[in-house]
N, C-alpha and C positions, 0 to 999 in steps of 0.2 A: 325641647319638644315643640313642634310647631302644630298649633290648630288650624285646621280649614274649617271657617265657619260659613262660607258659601262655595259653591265649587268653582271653578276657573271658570272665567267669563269666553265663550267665542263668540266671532262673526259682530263684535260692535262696531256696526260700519262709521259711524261720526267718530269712534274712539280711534278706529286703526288710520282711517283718515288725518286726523289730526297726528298720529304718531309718526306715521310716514313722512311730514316733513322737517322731523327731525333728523340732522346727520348722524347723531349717537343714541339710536333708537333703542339701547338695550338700558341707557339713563332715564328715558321717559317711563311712569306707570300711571297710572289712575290717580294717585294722591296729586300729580302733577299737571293732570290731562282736568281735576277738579278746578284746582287753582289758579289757572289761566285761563278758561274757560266758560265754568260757573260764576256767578255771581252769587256774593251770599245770601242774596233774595231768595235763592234759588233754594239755596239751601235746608230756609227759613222755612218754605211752603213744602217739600220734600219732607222735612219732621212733621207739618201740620197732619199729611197724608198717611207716616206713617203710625205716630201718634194725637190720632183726634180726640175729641173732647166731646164726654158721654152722657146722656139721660136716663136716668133709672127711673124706673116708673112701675107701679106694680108686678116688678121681678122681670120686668124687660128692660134688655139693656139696648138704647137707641141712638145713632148718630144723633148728636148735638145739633149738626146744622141741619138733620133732613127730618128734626124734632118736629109735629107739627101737633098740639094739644086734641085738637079736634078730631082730627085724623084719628088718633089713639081712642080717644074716648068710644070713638066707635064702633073701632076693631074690637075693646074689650068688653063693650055689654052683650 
């Protein structure tokens, strides 16, 4: 049984770009268009985005980076 856990991707113009100049374009997919292409820097900040790192504070939950004490204290009194 196969899951689609996103739908099929169109119109990625840098992806279809890059697959174009393959001769055996039905060899090329995304796992391959990542690997020659990305860097794993890339990768690295791509998780950061989609798993960031949180502030909890009197039952608000806040981005980490855009935490700012002051800021809060004020919004909450």
């Amino acid at each position: 049984m196969k899951i689609n856990t996103i739908k099929q991707f169109n119109g990625l113009s840098r992806y279809d770009q890059w697959a174009s100049g393959w001769a055996e374009k039905d060899n090329v997919d995304i796992f391959s268009y990542v690997s020659a292409v990305c860097n794993p820097e890339d990768s690295l900040l791509f998780c950061r985005l989609l798993f960031p790192d949180f502030f909890v504070r009197d039952g608000a939950v806040c981005l980490s980076a855009k935490y700012d004490s002051e800021i809060f204290f004020f919004m909450v009194e």
